[in-house]
C-alpha positions as CSV (number, residue, x, y, z in Angstrom):
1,X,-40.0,19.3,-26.7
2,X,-36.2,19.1,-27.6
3,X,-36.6,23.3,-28.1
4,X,-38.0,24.0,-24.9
5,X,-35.6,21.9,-23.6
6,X,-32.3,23.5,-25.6
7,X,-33.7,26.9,-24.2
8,X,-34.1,26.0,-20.7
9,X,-30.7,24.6,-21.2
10,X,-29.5,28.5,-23.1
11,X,-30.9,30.1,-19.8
12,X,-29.5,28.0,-17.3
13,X,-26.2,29.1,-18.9
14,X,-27.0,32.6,-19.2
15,X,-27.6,33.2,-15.6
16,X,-24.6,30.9,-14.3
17,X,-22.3,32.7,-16.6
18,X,-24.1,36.2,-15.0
19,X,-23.4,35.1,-11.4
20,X,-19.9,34.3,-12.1
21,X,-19.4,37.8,-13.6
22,X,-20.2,39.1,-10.6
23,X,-18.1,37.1,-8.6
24,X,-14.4,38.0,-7.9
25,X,-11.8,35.1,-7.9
26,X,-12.0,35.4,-3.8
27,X,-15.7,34.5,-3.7
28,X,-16.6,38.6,-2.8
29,X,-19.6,40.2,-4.0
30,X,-18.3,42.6,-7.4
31,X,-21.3,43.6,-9.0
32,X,-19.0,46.6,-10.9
33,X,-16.4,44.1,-11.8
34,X,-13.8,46.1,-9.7
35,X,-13.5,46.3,-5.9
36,X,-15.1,48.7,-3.7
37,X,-14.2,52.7,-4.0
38,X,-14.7,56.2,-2.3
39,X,-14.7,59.0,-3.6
40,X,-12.5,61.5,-1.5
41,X,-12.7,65.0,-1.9
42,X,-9.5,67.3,-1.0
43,X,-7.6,70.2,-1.6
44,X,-6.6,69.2,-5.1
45,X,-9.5,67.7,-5.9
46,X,-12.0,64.6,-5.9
47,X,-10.4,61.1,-6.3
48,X,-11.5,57.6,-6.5
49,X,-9.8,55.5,-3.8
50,X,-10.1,51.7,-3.3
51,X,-11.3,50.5,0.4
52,X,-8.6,49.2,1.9
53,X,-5.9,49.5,-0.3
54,X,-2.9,46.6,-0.3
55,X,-0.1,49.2,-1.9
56,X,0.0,52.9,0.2
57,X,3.2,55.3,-0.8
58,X,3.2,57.6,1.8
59,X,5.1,61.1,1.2
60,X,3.2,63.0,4.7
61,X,5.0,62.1,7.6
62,X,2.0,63.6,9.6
63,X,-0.3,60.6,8.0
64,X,2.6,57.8,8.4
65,X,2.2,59.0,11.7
66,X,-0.9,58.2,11.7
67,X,-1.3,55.2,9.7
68,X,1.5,53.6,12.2
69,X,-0.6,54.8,15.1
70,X,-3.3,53.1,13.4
71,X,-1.3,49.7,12.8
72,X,-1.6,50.2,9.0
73,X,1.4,49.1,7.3
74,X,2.6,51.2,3.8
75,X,5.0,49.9,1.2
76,X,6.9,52.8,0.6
77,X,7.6,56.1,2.0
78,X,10.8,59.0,0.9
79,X,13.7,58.7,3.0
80,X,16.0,61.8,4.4
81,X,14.8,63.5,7.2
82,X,12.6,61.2,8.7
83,X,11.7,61.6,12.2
84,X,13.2,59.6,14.6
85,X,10.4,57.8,16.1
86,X,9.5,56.8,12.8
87,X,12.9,55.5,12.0
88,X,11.9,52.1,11.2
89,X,10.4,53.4,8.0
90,X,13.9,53.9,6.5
91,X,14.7,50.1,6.7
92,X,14.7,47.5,4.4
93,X,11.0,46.4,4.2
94,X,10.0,49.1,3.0
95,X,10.5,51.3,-0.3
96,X,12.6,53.9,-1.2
97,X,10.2,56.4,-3.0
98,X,12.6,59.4,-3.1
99,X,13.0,62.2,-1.2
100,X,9.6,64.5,0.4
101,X,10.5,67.1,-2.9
102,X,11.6,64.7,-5.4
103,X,9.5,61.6,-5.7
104,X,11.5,58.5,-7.4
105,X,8.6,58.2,-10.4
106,X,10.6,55.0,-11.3
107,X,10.3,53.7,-8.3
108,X,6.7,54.2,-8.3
109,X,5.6,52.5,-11.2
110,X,7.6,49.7,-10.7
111,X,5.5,49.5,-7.0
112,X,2.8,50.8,-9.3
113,X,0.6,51.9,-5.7
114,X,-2.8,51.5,-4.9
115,X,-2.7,55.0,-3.4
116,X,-0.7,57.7,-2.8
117,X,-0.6,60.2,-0.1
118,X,0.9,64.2,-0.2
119,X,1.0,67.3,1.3
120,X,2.4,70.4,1.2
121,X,5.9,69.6,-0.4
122,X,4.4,67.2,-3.7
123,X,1.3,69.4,-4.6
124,X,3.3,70.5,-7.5
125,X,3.2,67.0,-8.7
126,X,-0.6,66.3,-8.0
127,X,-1.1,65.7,-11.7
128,X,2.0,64.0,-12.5
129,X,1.3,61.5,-9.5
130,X,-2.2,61.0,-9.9
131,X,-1.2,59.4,-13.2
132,X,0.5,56.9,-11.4
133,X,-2.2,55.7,-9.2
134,X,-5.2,57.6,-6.9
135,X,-3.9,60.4,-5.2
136,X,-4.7,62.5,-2.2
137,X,-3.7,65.7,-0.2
138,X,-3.3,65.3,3.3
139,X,-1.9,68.3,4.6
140,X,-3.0,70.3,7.4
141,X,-4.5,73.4,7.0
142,X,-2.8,75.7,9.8
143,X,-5.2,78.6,9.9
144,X,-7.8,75.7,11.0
145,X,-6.1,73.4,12.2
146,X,-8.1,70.8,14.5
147,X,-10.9,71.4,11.9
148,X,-8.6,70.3,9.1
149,X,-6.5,67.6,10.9
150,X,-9.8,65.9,12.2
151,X,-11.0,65.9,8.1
152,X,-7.7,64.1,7.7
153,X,-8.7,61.4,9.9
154,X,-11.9,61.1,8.8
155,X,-10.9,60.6,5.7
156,X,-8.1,57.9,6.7
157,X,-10.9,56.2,9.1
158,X,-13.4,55.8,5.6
159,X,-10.1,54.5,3.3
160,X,-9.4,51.9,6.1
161,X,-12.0,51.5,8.2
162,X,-10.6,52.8,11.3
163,X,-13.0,55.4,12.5
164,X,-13.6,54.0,15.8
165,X,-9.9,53.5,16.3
166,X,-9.4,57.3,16.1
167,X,-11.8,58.3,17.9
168,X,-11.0,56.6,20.6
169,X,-7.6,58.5,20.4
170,X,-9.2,61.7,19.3
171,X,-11.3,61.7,22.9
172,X,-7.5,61.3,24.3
173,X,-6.6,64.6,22.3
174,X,-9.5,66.6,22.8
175,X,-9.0,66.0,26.7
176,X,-5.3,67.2,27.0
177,X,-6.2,69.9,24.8
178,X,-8.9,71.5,26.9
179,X,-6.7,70.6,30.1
180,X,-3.9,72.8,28.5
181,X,-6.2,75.9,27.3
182,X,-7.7,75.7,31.0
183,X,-4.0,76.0,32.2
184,X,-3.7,78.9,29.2
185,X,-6.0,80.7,30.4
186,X,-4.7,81.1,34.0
187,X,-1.2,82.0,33.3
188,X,-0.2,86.0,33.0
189,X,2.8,85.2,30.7
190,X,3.5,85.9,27.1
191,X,5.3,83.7,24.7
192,X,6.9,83.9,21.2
193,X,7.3,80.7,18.8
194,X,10.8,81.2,16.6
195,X,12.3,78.8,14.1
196,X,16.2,78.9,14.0
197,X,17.6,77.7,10.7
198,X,21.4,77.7,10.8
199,X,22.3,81.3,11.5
200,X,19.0,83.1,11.0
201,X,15.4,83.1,12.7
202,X,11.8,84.0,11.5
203,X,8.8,84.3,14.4
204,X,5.5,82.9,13.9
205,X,2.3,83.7,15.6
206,X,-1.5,83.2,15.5
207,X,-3.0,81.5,12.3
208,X,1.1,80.6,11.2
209,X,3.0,77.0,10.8
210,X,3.1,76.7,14.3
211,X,0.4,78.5,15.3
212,X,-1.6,76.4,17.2
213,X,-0.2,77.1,20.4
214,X,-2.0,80.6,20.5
215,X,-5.3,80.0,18.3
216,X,-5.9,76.1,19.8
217,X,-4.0,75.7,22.7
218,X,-5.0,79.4,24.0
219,X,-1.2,80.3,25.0
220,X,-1.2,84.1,24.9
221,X,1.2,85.9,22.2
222,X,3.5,88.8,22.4
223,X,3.3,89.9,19.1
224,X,-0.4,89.4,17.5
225,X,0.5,91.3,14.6
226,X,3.6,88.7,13.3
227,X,3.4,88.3,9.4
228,X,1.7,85.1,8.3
229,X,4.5,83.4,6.2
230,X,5.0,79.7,5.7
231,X,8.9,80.8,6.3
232,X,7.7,83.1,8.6
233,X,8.6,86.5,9.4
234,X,12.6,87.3,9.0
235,X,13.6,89.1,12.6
236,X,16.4,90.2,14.8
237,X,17.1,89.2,17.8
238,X,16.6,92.9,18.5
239,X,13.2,92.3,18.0
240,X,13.0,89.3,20.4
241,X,14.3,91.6,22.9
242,X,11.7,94.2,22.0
243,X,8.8,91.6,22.2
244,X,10.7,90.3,25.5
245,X,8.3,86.8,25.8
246,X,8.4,85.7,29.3
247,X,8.6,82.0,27.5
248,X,10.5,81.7,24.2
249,X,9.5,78.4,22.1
250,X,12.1,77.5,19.9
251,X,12.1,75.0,16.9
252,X,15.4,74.0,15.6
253,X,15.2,73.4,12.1
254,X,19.0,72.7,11.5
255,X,18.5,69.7,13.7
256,X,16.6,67.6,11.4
257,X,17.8,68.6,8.2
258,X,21.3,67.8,8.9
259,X,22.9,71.3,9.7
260,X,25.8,71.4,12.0
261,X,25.0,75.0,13.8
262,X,22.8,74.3,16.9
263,X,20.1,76.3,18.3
264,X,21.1,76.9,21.3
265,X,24.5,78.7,20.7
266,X,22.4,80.8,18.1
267,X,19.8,82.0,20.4
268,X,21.1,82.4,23.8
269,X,23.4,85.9,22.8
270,X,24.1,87.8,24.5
271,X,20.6,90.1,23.1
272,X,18.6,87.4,24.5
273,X,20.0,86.9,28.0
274,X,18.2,90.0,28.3
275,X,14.8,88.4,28.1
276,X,12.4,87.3,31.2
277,X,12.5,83.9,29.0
278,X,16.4,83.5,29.4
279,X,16.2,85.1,33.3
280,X,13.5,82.6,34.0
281,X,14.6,79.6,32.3
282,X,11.6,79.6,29.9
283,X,13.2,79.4,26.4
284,X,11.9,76.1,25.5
285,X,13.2,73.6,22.7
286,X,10.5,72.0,21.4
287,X,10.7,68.3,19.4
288,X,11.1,69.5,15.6
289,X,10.3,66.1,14.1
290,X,6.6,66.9,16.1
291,X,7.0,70.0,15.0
292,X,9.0,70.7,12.1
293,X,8.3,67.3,9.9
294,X,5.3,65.8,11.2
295,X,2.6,67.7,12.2
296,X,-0.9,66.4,11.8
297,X,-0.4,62.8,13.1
298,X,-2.1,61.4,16.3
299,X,1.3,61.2,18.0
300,X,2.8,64.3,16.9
301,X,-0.5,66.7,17.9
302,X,-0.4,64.6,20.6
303,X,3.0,65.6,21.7
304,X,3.0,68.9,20.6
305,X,0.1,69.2,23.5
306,X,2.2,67.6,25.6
307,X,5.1,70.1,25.4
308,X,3.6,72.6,25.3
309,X,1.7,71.3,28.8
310,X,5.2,71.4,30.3
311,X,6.1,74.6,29.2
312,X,3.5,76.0,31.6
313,X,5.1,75.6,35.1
């Protein structure tokens, strides 16, 4: 009798000590012993990412974009050059991670993130980063733009369960955009998008940076053949006179990355007043921390939409 009983005892044990091994401190359900993860697949590869993450390093502005849209808050984020809507960002509650190019790896491991978000400008440092904590790429792919930025969000909505938040903003999106190709598709003007950095400029057209205003917003070009180029293609103002846009979209550069020349004494010369753009009044400064810094966030594409919209008299 006393062995039956010392067994029944030994199993009784067995199984408390099982359900208590599956059982974080909190009282949640952890059958894996570790909390819940996705797997997120991405231009640099597949990573594991925990739902809901407490610690985010964010080094897109595009996605802090979004994940302040979203009312997600981030611990730390690279300061220099941040757009000035998101200015907050550069105060003191939240971390210094470095700069979009150089990430403060220091910094990092002392915050030691639950994830970290990239783009373009860290890909280089995928590996080194991913050592750190989970990793993903967030960048928009330009030559499908809409496809890729809506993958983005997707992606976002899974890590933080927030789908049904975006696509409630999405619908908002998708509606301005198809208002503003219908308005595309009526005009009879031509338009040519150029960056001006300091003393030189580079034009961009379908499928480029800044492409989106011909190959999603439907804005005719007047140059189809412009060299794909993330710098885009080096011209002359020569050239802009040659093209002769009826609007010219310009995007200072210099202006958020804390050069003194300005835009507007660069390009209206005396080549350009020669344009239908200049005799018009259709050259057209658009926002560069939409454009320029943080592309691919719900209030950014929403913008750029937006000013483009305007453009269109």
């Amino acid at each position: 009798m006393k062995k039956v009983l010392l067994l029944s005892v030994i199993v009784s044990m067995v199984v408390f000590m099982a359900a208590c091994g599956s059982t974080d401190a909190s009282g949640g359900d952890k059958s894996n012993g570790s909390a819940e993860t996705i797997t997120v697949k991405h231009e640099l590869g597949e990573t594991e990412v925990p739902k809901n993450p407490e610690k985010v390093v964010v080094f897109d502005y595009g996605t802090l974009d979004t994940l302040d849209k979203l009312g997600i808050e981030v611990t730390g984020v690279p300061h220099g050059s941040m757009p000035d809507y998101l200015s907050k960002y550069e105060g003191d509650d939240y971390e210094n991670v470095g700069s979009l190019k150089e990430p403060d790896f220091d910094k990092l491991a002392q915050i030691n993130p639950d994830l970290i978000i990239i783009s373009g400008r860290q890909s280089s440092l995928y590996d080194q980063l991913q050592e750190l904590a989970p990793t993903i790429y967030l960048g928009v792919d330009t030559t499908r733009y809409m496809d890729s930025f809506k993958e983005n969000l997707a992606t976002i909505g899974k890590i933080f369960d927030k789908q049904d938040k975006i696509d409630q903003e999405m619908k908002k999106i998708e509606k301005s955009i198809a208002d503003l190709k219908e308005k595309a598709s009526n005009m009879d003007k031509e338009t040519l998008i150029i960056l001006a950095n300091d003393d030189k400029i580079s034009a961009y057209g379908p499928n480029s940076r800044f492409g989106m205003i011909h190959d999603v917003f439907g804005v005719p070009a007047a140059d189809e053949g412009i060299e794909v180029s993330t710098h885009g293609m080096n011209v002359s103002f020569e050239y802009v006179v040659e093209q002769n846009p009826d609007i010219l979209y310009v995007i200072d550069r210099g202006a958020v990355v804390g050069s003194d020349s300005s835009a507007q004494q660069l390009v209206e010369n005396e080549l350009t007043k020669k344009t239908n753009a200049y005799k018009n009044d259709n050259i057209v400064y658009l926002n560069p921390d939409y454009w320029y810094l943080s592309g691919g966030g719900l209030v950014s594409v929403q913008e750029m939409v937006n000013e483009i919209a305007a453009s269109l008299k």
